[in-house]
VOZAFI-219061 format. One record per residue (C-alpha): x, y, z; residue in three letters; residue number from 1. Coordinates in Angstrom, 1 decimal. Example, Ala and Ser with C-alpha at 12.3 -4.5 7.8 and 13.67 -1.06 7.14 Angstrom:
// VOZAFI-219061
- 12.3	-4.5	7.8	ALA	1
- 13.7	-1.1	7.1	SER	2
This chain:
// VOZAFI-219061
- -7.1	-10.1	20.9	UNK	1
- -10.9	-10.4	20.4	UNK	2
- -12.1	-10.1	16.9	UNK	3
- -13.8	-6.7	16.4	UNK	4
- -14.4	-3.8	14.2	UNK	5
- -11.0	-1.9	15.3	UNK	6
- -8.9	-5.1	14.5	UNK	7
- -10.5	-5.2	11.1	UNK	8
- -9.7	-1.4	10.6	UNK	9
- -6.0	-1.7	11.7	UNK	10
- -5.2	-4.6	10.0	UNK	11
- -6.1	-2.8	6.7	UNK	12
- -4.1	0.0	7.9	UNK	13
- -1.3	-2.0	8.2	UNK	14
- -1.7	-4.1	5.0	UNK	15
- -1.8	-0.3	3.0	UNK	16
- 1.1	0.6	5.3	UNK	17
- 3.0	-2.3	3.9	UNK	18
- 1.6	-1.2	0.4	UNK	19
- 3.1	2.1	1.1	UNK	20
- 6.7	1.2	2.1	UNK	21
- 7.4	-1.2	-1.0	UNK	22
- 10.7	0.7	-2.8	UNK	23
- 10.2	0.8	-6.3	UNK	24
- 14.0	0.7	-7.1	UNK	25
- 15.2	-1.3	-3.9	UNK	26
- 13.0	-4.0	-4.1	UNK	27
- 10.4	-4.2	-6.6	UNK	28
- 12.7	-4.0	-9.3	UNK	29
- 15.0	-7.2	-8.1	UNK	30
- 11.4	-8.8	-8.0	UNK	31
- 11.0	-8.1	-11.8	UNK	32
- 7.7	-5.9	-10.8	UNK	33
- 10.0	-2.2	-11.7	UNK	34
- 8.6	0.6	-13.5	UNK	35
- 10.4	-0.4	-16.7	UNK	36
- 8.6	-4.0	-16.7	UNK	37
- 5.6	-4.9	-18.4	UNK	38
- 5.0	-1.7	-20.6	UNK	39
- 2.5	-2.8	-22.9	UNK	40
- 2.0	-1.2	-26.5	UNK	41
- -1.2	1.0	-27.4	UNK	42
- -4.4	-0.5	-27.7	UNK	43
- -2.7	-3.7	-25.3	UNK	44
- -4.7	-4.3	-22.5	UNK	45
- -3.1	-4.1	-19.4	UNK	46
- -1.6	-7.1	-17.6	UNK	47
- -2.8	-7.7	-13.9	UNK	48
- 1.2	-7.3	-12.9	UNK	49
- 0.9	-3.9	-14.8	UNK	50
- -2.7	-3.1	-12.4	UNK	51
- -0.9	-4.6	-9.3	UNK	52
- 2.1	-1.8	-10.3	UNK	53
- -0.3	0.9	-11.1	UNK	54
- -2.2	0.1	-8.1	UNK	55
- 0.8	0.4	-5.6	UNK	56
- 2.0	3.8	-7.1	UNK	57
- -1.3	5.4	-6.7	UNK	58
- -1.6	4.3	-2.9	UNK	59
- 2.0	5.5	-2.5	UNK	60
- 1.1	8.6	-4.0	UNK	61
- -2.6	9.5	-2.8	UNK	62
- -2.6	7.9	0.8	UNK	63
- 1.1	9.4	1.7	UNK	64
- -0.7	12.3	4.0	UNK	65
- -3.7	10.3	4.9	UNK	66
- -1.6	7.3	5.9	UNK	67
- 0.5	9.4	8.6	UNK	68
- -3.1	11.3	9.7	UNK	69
- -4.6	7.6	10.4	UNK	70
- -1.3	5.9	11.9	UNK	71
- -1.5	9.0	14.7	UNK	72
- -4.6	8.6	15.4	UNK	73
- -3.9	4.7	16.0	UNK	74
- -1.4	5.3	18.2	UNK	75
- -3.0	8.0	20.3	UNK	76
- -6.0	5.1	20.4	UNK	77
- -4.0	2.4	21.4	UNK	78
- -2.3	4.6	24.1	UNK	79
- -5.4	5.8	25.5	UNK	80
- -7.4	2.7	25.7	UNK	81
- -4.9	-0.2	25.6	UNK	82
């Protein structure tokens, strides 16, 4: 596999693909990286585990339609041109 610009694209694709599919009871929880954990009080600024959290929820949430749109298109790609 040669190193170009589409292998670059679809290996971010598939790095916010394994973003996406993390379970936030299943396994993020037994990793002690759950919704409960790392709360911090007002005025607290916010751990990097607490970012990394906030972080996977909002790709969950926001790339949910645009990650199936993109994955399609990747497969019709691939099927087309090898």
């Amino acid at each position: 596999m040669a190193f170009t610009l589409y292998s670059l694209i679809q290996a971010a694709i598939l790095c916010v693909n394994a973003i996406a599919v993390l379970h936030e009871e299943r396994f993020l929880s037994k990793v002690g990286w759950g919704a409960d954990q790392g709360i911090g009080g007002f005025g607290d600024e916010p751990g990097i585990k607490s970012q990394l959290m906030n972080l996977v929820r909002s790709v969950r949430t926001v790339m949910r339609v645009p990650l199936i749109i993109v994955n399609s298109v990747c497969i019709v790609l691939l099927l087309l041109f090898g």
